[in-house]
N, C-alpha and C positions, 0 to 999 in steps of 0.2 A: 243253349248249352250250359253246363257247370259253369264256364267260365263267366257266359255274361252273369247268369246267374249271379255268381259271386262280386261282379262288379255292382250292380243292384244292390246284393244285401251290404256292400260296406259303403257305398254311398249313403245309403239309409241310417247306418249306425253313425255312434259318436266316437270320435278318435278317442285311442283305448280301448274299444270295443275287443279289440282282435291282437291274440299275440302275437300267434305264429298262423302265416298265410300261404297253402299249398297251392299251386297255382301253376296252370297251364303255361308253358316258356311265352305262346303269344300273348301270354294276357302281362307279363311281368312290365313291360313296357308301356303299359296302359296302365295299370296299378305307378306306376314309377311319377306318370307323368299329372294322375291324378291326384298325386302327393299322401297317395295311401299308403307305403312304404318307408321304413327306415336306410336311412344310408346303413354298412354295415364294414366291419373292418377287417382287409382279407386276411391279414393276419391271425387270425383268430381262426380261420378254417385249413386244414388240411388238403388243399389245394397240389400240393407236391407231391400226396400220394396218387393223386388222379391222371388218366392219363392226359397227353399235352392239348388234346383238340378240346378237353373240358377245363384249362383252369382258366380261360377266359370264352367264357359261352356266349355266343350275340344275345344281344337283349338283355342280360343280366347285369353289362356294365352300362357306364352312360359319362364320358368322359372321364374314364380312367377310374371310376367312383363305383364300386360294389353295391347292389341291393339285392340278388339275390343269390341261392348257393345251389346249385343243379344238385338232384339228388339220387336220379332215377329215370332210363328210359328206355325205348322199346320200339320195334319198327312194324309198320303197317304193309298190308302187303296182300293176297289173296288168302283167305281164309277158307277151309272144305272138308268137306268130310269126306274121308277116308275110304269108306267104304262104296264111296261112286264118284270118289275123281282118281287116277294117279297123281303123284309128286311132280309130274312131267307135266300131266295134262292142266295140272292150277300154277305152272311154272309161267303163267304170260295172262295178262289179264283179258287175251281174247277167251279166258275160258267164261267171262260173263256172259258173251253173246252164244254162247253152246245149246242147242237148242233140249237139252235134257235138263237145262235150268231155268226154264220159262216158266216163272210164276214159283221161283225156288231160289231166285235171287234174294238174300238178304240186303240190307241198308243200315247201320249204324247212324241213325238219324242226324247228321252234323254237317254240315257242306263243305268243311274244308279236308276234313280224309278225303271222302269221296268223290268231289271236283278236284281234289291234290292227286287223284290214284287217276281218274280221268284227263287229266294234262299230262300226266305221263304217258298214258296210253298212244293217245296221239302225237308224241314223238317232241315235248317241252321237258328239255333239260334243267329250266327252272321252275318246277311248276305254278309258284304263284306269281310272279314276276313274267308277264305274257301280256304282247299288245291286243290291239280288238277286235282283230283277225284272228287271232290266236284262242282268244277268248272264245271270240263265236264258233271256232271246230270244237273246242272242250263241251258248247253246250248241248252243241248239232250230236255233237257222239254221245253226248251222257243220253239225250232224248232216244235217241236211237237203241238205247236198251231198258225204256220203259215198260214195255211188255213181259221181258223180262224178273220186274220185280215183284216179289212176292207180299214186302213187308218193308216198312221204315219203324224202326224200335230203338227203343230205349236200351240201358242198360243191361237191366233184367229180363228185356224182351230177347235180345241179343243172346244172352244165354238161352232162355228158357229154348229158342224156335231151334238154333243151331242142335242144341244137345237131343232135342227130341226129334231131330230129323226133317222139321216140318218148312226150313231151307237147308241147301245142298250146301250155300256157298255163300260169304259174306264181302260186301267192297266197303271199307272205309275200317276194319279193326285189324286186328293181329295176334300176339302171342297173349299181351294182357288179357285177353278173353279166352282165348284156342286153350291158353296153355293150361288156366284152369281147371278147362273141362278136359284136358288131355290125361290128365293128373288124374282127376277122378274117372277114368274111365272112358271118355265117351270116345268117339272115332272120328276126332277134329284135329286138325292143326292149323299153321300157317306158315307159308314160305314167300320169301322174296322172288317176284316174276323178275324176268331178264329185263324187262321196263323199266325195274328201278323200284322203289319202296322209298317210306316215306317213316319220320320219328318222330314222337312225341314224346315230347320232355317234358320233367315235372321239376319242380325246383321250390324251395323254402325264403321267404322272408318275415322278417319282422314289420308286424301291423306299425304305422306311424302313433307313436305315442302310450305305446304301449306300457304298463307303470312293472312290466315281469320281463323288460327286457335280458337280464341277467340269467334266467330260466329260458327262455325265448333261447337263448345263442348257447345253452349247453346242449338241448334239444338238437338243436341244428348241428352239434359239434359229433354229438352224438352217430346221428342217424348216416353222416359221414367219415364216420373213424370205419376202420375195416372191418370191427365186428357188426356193425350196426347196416355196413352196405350189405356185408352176406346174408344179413337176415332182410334186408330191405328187399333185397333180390329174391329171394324166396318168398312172400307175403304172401298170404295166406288169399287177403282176398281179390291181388291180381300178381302175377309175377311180371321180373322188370329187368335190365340189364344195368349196371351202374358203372357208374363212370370213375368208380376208384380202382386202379387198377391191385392196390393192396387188399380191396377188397376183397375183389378175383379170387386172390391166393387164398384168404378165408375161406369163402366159399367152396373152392377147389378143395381144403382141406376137409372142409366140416361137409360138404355135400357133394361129393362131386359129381354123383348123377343129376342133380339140377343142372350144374355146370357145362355139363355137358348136355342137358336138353338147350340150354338157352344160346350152344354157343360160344361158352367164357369160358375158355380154356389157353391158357398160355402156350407159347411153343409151339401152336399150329393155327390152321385160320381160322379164325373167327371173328365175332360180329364185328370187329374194332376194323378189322381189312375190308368188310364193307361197306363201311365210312371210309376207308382212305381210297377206296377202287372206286369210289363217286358211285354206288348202285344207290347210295342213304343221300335224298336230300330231308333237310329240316323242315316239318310243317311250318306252315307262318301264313301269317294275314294278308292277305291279297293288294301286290305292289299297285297296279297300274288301275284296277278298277276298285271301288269302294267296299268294306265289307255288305253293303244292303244288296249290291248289284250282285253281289253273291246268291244271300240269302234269297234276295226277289226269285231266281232263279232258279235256285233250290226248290222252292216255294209250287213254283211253276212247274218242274219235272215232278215234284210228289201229288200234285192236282190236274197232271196232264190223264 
């Protein structure tokens, strides 16, 4: 994935390589502990305008000490086109095993949505934190819709196959991708199934040793002051939900039919009450079993 990727490429390099480091929430903990990060100082961020479940984000602190600053996130869920699922029928992610999607399953090539979207299925209110029982129904059922799938893609695959029809339905992405192609046209979305849905967070730090840390932290001050989430939230080359709720109001004002696709609307429900109704739990790295016993496994359903 991106993220090992990126652990790769800055192991490789020489501290200073890197100013400012965009990064998956799971990887911020691993970047922290491999001493490739800057402490950082939260007074320096706008933290008060955010709402209360983001000014202190798991993985971002590490005894009370800041390193990185969430900036942007978005929930995973059943992904479909429109024009051969209802909003009802991709409401529950028994619609993977539908037999009008045999061989029209999409994949988001990553083992932690799509084993994250799989533990839920099977009835794991925490989905990566599961013992070896628990484990083994996640992989008995993911197997069990092999036949099913059509394709494991990349990024651009991900678009390319959804928007030209050539899968119905995608497990492991969400709006970041849907919303795109919803925008320009095509007859995609995503909705959270009654199983639960699953977020991926993005979040900013500064590279360890950085010689632009001064530019580094306006950047960051930047892309989280209110004008900077509502444009962040609307990004061109994925859309996002942000965790400043001042943002919100920007957005609300300068767009509010974005607003209102993603959600983020004050004064009535939205995406923030499905974080507090427990339907959003946090992607994350696999508590009980290792990440390889993952991947192994992953590995294994895509060459079954």
């Amino acid at each position: 994935t991106g993220g090992d990727n990126m652990l790769g490429l800055i192991a490789q390099s020489p501290p200073g390589t890197f100013d400012v480091i965009l990064s998956d929430a799971e990887y911020v903990q691993q970047l922290n502990a491999a001493g490739y990060i800057e402490e950082l100082d939260p007074a320096d961020y706008a933290f008060d305008d955010f709402f209360p479940e983001f000014q202190k984000f798991p993985g971002h602190w590490q005894d009370d000490k800041l390193f990185s600053v969430i900036t942007r996130f978005g929930f995973l869920g059943v992904s479909y086109n429109t024009d051969a699922f209802t909003e009802e029928e991709a409401s529950s992610y028994d619609l993977f095993a539908d037999e009008r999607l045999t061989g029209k399953l999409g994949h988001f090539d990553w083992h932690l949505p799509n084993l994250g979207q799989m533990s839920l299925h099977v009835g794991n209110p925490s989905p990566y934190d599961i013992d070896e029982a628990a484990w083994e129904k996640v992989q008995e059922h993911t197997m069990g819709l092999r036949r099913q799938a059509g394709g494991f893609f990349d990024y651009g695959g991900t678009f390319s196959s959804l928007d030209n029809g050539q899968m119905l339905a995608f497990a492991g992405i969400g709006d970041w991708i849907t919303g795109t192609l919803e925008k320009n046209g095509s007859p995609v979305r995503s909705v959270i199934p009654k199983e639960g849905g699953l977020q991926w967070t993005e979040s900013f730090s500064i590279g360890k040793g950085s010689q632009k840390q001064e530019m580094a932290k306006k950047w960051i001050q930047y892309i989280t002051s209110p004008e900077g989430q509502a444009k962040s939230a609307d990004m061109a080359a994925y859309p996002a939900i942000v965790p400043s709720e001042a943002g919100w109001r920007v957005l609300n004002d300068t767009n509010p039919a974005e607003a209102q696709r993603q959600n983020m609307v004050l004064g009535q429900r939205n995406a923030m009450d499905m974080i507090r109704e427990g339907l959003i739990q946090y992607r994350q790295l696999p508590v009980q079993q290792s990440l390889e016993d993952w991947n192994d496994f992953w590995s294994d359903y895509k060459g079954a």
